[in-house]
Backbone as a ProteinNet text record, in pm:
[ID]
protein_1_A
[PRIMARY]
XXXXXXXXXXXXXXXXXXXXXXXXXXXXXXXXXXXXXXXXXXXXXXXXXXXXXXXXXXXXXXXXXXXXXXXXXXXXXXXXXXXXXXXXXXXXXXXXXXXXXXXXXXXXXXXXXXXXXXXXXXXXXXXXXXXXXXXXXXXXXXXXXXXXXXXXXXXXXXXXXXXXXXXXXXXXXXXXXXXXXXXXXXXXXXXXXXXXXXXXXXXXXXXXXXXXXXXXXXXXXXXXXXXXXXXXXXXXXXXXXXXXXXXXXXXXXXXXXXXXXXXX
[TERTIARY]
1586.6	1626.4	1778.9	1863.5	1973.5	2018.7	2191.8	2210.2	2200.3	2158.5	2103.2	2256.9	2264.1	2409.8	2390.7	2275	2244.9	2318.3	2305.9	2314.5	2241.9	2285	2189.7	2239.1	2138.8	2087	2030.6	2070.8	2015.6	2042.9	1914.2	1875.8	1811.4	1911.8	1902.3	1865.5	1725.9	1721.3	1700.8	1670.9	1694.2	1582	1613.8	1470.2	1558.9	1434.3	1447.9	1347.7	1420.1	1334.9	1377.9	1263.3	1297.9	1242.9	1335.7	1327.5	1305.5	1187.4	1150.5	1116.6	1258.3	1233.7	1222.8	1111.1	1091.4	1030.6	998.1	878.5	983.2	980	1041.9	910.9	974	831.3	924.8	870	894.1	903	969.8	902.5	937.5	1047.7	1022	1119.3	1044.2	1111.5	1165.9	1262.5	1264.5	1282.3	1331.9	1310.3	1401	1343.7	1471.6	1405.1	1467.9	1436.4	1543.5	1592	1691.8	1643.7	1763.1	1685.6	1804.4	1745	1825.8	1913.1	2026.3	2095.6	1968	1934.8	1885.2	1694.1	1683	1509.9	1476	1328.3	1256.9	1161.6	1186.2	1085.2	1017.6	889.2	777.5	721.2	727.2	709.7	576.9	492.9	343.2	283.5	222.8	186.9	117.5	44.6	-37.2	50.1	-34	32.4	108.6	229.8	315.2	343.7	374.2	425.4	579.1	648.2	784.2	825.1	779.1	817.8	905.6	882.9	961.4	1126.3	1096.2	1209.1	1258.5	1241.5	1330.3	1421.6	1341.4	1414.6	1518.1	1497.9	1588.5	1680.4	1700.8	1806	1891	1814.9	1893.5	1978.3	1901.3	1968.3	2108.5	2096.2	2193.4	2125.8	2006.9	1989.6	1957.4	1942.9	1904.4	1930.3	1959.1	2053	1994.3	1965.5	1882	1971.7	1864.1	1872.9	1981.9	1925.3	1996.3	1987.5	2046.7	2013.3	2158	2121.6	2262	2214.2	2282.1	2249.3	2342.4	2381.4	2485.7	2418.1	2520.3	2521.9	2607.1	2609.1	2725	2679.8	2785.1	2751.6	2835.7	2901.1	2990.7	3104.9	3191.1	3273.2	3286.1	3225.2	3238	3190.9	3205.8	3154	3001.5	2999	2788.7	2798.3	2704.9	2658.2	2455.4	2424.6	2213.7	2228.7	2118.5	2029.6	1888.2	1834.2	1692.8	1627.5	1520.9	1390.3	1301.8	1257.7	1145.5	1025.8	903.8	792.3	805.9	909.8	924	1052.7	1022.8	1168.5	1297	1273	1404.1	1517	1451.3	1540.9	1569.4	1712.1	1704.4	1682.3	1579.4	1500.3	1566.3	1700.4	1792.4	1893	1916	1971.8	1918.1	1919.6	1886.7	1837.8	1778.8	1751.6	1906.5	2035	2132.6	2204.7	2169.6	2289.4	2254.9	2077.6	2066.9	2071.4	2090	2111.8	2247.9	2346.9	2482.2	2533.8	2419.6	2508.3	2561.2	2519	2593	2702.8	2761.1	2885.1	2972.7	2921.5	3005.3	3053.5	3003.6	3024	3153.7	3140.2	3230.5	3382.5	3359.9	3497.2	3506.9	3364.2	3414.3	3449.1	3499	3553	3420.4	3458.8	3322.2	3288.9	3428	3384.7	3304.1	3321.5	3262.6	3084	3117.3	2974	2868.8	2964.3	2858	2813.9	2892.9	2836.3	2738.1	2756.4	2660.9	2538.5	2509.8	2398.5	2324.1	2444.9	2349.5	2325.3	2327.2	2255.2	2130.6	2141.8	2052.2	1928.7	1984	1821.7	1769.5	1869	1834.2	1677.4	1776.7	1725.7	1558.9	1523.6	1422.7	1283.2	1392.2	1298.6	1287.9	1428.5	1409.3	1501.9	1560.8	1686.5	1635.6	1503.3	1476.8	1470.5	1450.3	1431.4	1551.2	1689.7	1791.9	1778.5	1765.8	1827.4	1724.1	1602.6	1474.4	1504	1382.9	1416.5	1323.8	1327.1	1200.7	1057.9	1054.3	966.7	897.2	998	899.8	860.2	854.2	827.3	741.4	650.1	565.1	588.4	473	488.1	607.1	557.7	583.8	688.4	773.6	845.5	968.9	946	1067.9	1061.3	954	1000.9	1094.4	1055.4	1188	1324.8	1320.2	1453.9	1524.1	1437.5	1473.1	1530	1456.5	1495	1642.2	1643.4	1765.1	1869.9	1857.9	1974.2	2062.4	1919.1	1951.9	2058.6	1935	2041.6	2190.6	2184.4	2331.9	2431.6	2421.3	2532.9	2610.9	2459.8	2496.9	2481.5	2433.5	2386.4	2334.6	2418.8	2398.5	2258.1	2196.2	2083.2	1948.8	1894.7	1797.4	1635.3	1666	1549.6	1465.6	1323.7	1244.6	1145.9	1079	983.6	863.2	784.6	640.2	690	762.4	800.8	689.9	579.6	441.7	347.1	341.4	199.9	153.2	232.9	180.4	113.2	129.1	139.7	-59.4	-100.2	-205.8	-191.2	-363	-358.3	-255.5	-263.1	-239.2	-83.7	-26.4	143.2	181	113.8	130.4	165.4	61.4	100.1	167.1	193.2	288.4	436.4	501	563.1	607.9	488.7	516.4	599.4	511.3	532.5	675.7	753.8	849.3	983.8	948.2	1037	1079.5	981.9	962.8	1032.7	1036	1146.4	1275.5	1312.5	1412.5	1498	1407.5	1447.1	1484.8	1415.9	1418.8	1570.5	1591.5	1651.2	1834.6	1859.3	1945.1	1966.7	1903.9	1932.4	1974.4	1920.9	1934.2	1853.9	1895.5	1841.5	1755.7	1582.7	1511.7	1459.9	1428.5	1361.5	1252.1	1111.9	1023.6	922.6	894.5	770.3	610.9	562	464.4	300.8	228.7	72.3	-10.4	20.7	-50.6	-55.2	-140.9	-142.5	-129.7	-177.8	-188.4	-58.3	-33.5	157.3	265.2	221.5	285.8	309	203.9	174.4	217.3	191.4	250.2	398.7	432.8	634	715.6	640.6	758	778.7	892.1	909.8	866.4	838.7	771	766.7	613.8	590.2	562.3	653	625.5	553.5	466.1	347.2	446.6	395.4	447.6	332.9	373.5	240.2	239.9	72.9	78.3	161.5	208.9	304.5	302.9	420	566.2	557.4	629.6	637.1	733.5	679.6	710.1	710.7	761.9	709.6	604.3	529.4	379.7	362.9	434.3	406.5	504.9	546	600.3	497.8	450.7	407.5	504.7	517.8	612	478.2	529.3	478.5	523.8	456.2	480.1	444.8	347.8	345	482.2	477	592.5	669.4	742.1	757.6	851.2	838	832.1	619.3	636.9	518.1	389.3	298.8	182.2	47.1	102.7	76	-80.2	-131	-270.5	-366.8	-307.9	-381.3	-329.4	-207.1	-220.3	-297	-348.5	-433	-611.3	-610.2	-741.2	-741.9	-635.7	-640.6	-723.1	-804.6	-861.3	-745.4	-602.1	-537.6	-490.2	-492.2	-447.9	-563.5	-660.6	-767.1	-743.5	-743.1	-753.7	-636.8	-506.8	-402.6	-404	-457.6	-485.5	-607.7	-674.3	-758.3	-713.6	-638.2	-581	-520.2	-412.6	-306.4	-426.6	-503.9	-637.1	-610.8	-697.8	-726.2	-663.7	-519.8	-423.7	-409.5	-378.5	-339.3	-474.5	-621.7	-724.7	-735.1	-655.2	-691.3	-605.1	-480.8	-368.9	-416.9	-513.3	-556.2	-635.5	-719.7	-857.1	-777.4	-676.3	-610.3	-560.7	-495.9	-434	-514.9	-636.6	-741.2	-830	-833	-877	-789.8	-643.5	-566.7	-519.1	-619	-645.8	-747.7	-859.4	-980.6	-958.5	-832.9	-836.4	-820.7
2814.5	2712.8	2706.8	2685.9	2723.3	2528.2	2539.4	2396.8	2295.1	2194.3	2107.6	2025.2	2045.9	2026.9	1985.1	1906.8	1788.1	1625.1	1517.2	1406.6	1341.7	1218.4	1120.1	998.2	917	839.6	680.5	554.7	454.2	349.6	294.3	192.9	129.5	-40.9	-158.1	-268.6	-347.6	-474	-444.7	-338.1	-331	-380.1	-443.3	-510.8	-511.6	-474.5	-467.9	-519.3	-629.8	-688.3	-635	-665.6	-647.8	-763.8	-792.9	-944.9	-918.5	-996.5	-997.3	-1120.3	-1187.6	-1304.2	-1402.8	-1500.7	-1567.7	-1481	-1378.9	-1309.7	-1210.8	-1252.6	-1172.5	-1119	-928.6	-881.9	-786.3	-781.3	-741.3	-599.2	-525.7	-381.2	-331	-378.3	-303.3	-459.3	-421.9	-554.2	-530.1	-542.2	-521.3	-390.4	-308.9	-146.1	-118.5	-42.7	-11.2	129.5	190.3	371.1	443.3	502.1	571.1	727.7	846.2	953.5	1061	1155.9	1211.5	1316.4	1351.3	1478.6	1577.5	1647.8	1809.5	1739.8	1611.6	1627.3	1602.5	1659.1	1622.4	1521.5	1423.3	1274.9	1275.5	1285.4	1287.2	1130.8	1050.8	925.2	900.7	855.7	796.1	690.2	647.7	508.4	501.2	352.5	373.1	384.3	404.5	406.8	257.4	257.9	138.7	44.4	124.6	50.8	75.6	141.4	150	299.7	388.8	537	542.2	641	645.8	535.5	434	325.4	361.4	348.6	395.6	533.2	658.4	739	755.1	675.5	650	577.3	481.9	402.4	483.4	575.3	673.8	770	806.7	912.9	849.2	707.8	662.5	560.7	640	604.2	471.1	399.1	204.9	186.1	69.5	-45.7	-112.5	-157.6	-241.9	-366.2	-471.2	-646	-634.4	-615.9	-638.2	-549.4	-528.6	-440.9	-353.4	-249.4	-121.7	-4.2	93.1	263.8	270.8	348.9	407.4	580.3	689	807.2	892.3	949.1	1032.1	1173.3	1221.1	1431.5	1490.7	1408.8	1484.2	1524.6	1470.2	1535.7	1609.9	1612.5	1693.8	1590	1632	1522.8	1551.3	1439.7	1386.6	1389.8	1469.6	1458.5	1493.1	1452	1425.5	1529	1574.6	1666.2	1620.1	1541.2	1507	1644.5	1633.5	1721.9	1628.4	1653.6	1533.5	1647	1573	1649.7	1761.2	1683.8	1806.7	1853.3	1973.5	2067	1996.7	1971.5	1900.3	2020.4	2182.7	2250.4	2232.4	2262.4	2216.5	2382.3	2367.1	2450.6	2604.8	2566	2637.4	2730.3	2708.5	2747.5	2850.5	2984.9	3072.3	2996.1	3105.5	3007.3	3063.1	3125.9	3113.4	3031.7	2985.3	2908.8	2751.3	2696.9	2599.1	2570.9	2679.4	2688.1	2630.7	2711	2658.2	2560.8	2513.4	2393.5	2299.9	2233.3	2080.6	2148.9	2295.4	2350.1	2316	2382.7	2381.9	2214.4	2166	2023.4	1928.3	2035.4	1986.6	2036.8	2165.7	2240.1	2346.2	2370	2507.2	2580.7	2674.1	2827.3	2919.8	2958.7	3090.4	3168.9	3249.7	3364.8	3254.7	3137.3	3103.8	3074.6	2973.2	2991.5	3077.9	3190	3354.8	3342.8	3337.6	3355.3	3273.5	3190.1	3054.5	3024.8	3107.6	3099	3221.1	3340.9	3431.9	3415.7	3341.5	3297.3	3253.7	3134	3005.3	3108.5	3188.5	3244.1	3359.9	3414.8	3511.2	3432.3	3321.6	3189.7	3172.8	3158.2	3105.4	3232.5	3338.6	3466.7	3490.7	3425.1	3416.8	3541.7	3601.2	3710.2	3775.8	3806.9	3884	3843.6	3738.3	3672.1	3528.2	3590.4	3501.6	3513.1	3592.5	3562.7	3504.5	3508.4	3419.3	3276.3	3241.4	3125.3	3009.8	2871.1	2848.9	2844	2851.8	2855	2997	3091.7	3199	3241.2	3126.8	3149.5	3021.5	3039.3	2971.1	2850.9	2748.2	2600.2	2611	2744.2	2736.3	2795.2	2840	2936.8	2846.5	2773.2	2651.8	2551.7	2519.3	2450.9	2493.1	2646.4	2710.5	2716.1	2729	2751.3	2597.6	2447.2	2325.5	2358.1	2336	2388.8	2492.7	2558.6	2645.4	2567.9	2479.1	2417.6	2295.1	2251.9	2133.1	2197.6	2307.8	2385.8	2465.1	2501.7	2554.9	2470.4	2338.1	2264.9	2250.1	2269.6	2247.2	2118.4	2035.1	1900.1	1865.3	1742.2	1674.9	1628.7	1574.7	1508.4	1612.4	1656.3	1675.2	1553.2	1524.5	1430.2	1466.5	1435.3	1534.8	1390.8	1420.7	1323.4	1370.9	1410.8	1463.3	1600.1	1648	1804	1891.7	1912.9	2002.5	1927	1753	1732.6	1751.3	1816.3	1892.7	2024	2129.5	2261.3	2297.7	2412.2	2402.1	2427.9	2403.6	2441.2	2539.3	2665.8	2803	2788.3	2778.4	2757.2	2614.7	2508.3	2426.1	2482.9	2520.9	2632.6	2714.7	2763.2	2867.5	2797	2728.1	2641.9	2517.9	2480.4	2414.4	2509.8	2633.9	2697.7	2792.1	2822.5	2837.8	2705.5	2602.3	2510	2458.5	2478.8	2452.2	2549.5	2658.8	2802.8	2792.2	2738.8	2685.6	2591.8	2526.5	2423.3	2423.9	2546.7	2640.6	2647.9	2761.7	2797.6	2764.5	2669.3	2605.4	2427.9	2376.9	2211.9	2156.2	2139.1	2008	1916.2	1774.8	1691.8	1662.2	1661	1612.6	1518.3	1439	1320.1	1321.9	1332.9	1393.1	1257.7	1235.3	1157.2	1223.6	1162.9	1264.2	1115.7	1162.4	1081.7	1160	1308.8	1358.9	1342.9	1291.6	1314.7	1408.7	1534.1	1714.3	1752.3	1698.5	1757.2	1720.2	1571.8	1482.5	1558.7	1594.8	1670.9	1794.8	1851.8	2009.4	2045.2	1936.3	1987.6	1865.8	1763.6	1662.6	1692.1	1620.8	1591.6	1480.6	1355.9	1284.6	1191.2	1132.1	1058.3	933.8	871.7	720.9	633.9	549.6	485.8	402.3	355.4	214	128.3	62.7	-80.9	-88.6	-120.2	-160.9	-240	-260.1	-365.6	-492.4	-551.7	-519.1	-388.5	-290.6	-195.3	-208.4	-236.7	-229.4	-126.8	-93.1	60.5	-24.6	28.4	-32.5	59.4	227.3	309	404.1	485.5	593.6	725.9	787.1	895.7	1020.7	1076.9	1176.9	1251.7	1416.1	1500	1601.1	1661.8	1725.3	1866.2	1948.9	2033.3	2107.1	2268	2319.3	2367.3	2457.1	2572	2696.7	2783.3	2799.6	2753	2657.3	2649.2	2767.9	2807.2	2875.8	2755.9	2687.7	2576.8	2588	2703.6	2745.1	2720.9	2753.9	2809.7	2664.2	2564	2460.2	2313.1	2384.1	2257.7	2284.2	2390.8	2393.5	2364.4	2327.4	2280.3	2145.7	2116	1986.3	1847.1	1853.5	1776.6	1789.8	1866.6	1823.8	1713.2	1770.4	1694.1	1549.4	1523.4	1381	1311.5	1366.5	1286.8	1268.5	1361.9	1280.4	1213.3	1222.1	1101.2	897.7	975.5	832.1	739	898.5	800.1	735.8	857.6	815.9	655.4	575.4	487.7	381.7	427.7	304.2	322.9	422.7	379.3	322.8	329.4	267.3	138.6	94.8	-46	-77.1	-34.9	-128.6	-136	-52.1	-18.9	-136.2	-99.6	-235.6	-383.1	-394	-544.6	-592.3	-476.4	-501.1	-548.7	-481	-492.8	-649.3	-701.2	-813.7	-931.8	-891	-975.2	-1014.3	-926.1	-919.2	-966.2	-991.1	-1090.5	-1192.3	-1214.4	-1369.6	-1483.8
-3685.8	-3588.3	-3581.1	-3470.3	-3430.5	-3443.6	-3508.2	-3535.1	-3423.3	-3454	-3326.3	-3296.4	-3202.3	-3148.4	-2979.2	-3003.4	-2847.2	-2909.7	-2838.6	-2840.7	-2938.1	-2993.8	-3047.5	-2978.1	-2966.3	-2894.6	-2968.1	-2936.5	-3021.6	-2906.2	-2908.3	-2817	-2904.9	-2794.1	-2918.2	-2784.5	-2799.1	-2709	-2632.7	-2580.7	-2378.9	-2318.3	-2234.2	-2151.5	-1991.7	-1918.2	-1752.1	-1710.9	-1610.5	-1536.4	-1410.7	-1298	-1167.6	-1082.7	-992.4	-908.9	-748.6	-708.6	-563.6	-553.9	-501.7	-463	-583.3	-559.3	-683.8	-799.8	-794.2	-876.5	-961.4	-1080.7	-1184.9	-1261	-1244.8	-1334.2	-1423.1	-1561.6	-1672.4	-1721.3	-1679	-1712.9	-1850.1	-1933.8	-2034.3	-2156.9	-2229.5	-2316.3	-2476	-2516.8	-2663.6	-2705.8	-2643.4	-2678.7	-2794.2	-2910.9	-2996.6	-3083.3	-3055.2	-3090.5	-3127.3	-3220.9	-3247	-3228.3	-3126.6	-3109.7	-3205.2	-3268.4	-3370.1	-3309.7	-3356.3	-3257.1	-3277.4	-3129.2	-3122	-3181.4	-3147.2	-3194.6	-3059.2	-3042	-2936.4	-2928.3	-2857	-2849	-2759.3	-2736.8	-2657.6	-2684.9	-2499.6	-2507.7	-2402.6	-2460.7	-2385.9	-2364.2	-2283.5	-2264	-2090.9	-2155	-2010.8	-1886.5	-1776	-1586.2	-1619.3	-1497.2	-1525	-1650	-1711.8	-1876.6	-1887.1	-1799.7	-1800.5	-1833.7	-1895.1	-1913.1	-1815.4	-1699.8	-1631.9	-1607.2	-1604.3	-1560.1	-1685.5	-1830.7	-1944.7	-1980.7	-1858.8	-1833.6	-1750.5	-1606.5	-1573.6	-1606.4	-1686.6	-1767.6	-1819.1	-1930.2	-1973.4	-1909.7	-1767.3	-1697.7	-1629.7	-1642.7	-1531.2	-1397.3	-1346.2	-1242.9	-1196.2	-1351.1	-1288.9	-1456.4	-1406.3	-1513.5	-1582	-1734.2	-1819.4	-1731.3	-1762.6	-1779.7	-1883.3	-1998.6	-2153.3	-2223.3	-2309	-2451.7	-2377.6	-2510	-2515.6	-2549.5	-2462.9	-2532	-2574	-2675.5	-2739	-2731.8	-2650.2	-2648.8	-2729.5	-2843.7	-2900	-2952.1	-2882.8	-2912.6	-3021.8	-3089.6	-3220.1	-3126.3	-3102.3	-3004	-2887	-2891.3	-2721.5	-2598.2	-2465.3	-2376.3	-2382.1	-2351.1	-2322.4	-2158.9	-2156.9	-2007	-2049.1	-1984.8	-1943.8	-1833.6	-1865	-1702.8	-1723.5	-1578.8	-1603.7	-1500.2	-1542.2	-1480.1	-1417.5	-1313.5	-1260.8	-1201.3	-1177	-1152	-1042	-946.6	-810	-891.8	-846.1	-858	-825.6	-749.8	-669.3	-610.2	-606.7	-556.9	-412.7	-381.3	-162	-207.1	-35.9	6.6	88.7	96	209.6	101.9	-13.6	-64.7	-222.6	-236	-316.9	-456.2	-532.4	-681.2	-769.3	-733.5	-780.5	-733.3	-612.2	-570.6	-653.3	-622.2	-647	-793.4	-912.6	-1060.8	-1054.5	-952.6	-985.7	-938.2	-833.6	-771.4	-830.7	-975.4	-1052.5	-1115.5	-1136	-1163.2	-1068.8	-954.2	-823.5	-815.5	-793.9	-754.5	-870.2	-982.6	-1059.9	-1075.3	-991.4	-1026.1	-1123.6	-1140	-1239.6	-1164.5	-1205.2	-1141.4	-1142.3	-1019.7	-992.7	-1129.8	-1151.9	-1227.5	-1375	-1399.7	-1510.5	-1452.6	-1386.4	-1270	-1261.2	-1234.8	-1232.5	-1412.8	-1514	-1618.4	-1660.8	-1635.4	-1732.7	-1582.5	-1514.2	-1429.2	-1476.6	-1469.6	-1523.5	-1621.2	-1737.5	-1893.3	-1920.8	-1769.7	-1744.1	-1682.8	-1572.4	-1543.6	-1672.5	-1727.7	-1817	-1910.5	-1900.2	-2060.3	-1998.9	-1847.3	-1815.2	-1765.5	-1760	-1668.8	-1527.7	-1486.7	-1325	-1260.7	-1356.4	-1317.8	-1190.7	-1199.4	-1118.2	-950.8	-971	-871.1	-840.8	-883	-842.3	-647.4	-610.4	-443.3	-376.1	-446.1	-385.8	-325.4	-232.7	-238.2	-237.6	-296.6	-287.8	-270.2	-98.2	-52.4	-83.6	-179.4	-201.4	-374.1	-405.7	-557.5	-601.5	-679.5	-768.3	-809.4	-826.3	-868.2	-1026	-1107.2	-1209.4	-1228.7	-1107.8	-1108.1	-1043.3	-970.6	-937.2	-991.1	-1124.3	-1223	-1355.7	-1377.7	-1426.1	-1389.2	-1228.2	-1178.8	-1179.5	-1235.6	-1211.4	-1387.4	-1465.2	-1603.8	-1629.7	-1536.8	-1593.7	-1492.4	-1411.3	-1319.6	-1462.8	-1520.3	-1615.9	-1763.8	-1737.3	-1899.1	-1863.8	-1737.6	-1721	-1736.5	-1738.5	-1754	-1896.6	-1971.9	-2128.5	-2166.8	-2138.5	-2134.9	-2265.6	-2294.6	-2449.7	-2474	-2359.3	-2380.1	-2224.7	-2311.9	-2145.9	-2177.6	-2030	-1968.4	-1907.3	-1912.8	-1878.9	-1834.9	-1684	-1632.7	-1614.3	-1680.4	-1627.6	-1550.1	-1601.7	-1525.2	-1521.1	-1530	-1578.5	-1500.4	-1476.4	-1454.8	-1346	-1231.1	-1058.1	-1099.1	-1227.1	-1267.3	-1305.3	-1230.5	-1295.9	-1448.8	-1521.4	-1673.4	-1714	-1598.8	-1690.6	-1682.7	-1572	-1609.2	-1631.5	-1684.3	-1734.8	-1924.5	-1978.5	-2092.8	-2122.4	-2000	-2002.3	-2034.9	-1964.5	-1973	-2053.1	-2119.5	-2250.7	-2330.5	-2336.6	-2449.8	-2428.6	-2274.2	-2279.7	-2337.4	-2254.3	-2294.4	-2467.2	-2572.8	-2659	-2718.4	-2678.9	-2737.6	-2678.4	-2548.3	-2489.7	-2614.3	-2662.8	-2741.9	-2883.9	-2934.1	-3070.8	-3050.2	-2946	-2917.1	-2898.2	-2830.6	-2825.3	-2866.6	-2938.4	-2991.4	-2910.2	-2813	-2696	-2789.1	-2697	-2759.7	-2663.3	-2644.4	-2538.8	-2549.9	-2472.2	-2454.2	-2296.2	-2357.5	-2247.1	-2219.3	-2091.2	-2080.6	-2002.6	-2053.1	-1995.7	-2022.2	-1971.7	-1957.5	-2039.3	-2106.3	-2165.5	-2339.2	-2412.4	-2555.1	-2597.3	-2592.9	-2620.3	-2589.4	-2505.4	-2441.5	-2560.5	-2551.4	-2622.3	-2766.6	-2813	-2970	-2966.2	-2890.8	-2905.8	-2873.6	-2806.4	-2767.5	-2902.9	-2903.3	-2956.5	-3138.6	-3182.1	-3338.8	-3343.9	-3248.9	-3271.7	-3143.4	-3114.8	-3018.6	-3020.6	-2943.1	-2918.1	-2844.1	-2863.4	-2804.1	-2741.4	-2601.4	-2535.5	-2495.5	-2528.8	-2469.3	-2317.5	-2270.4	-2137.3	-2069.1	-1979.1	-1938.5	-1951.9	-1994.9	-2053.6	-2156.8	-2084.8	-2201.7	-2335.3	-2436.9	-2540.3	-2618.5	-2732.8	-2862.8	-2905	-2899.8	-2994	-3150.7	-3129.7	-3269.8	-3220	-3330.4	-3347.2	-3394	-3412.5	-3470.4	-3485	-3627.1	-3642	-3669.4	-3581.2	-3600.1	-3635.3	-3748.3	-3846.3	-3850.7	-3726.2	-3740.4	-3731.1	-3775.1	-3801.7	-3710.9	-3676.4	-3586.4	-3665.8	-3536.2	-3424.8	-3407.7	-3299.1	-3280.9	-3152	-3206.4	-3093.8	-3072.6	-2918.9	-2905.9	-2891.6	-2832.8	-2801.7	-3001.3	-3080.4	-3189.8	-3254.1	-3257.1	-3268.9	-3250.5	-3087.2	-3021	-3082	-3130.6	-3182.7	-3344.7	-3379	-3558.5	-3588.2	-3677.8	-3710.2	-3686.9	-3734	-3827.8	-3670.9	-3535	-3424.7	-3369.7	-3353.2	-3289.5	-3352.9	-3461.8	-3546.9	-3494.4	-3490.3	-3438.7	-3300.5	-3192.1	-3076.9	-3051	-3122.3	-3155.1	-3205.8	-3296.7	-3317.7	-3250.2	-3143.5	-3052.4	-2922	-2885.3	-2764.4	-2835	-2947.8	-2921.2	-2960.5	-2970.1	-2989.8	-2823.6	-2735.5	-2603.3	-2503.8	-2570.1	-2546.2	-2554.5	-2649.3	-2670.6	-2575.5	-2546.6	-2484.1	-2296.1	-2256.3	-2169.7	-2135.1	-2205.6	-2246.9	-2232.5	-2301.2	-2288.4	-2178.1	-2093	-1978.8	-1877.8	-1887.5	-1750.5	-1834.9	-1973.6	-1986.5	-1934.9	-1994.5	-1889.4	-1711.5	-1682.2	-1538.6	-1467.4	-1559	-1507.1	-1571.6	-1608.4	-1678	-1557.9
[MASK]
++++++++++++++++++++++++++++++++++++++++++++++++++++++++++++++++++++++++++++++++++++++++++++++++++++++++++++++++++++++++++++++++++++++++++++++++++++++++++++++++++++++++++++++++++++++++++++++++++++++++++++++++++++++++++++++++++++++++++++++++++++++++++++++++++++++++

């Protein structure tokens, strides 16, 4: 494993509310998680419990009520790259151009540009298909080219939103199991959300339960299998099955409560 040299991360208090009118609703309350430089945190919890809105906090894109992040990379600048389920590549522009576009926009210089794009597709398997363009490459194949847009920057922290759950099974796997060597690979620090338990277990160092809404941490689970991980021959181990078993029915119950508090 290569030294983990992503972000760490510590969130203290944060709670977001959102206001319509008289109606204040609660989306995430009390949050406090410390994320380690270069570990990967895989975060789960039922539909509308806040996942998402906690990623965007992090990314920037919307503002806690209260509480504090504290971001620090050991010196160097912190910058985030999130991933979201759509690619988000524009459609008009090559899969080199749209790798380099968050360079461009910053002022790097071409000739560095050309290098650290050609790294980024090297890194993902898209070389071949730099002049392509969207509309002519694969669900799983412009979620790579979204992946190598995030990693060309070099980004202290990568954010990851359900990037896989549009993907069928087979490059859904495929793709775990690249990103997870992505990650071997270079010590980013990730922070992934996802609806899947199995996902959850096979990419993270450890996954965090959130309570139905108000999303709260309800558990942590550290996971302990090893790596380099072979996620296929992992998901069939006993000591896997039992742990997504366990989390199934801690996020069962919170399920169950929500919909009792709804015929109340």
């Amino acid at each position: 494993m290569v030294e983990r040299r992503g972000a760490s991360v510590e969130i203290r208090n944060l709670r977001k509310e959102f206001v319509s009118g008289t109606d204040v609703v609660v989306a995430l309350d009390d949050i406090n998680l410390n994320v380690a430089r270069g570990e990967f945190v895989c975060i789960v919890g039922p539909s509308g419990c806040g996942k998402s809105t906690l990623i965007r906090i992090l990314a920037g894109l919307e503002k806690q009520t209260s509480g504090t992040i504290t971001v620090d990379a050991a010196g160097w600048p912190v910058q985030n790259a999130m991933v979201f389920q759509d690619s988000g590549l524009f459609p008009w522009m090559s899969v080199t151009q749209n790798v380099g576009f968050g360079l461009m926009t910053r002022g790097v210089a071409k000739s560095e540009i050309d290098a650290r794009v050609e790294g980024a597709l090297k890194l993902v398997g898209l070389t071949r298909f730099r002049n392509h363009y969207p509309h002519q490459l694969s669900g799983g194949m412009r979620q790579r080219g979204a992946i190598a847009r995030a990693f060309v920057t070099d980004p202290g922290m990568l954010l990851m939103d359900e990037p896989f759950a549009a993907l069928d099974a087979q490059n859904r796997t495929i793709l775990q199991a690249e990103l997870v060597r992505l990650w071997e690979e270079t010590g980013k620090t990730v922070i992934y959300i996802t609806h899947s338990i199995e996902e959850a277990l096979l990419l993270g160092d450890r996954t965090v339960i959130i309570t139905a809404q108000p999303g709260r941490i309800k558990e942590i689970k550290n996971i302990t299998f090893p790596h380099p991980r072979d996620l296929m021959q992992l998901s069939a181990t006993p000591e896997f099955g039992a742990l997504k078993l366990d989390i199934w029915r801690i996020l069962e119950s919170e399920v169950n409560r929500a919909r009792a508090e709804l015929d109340l």
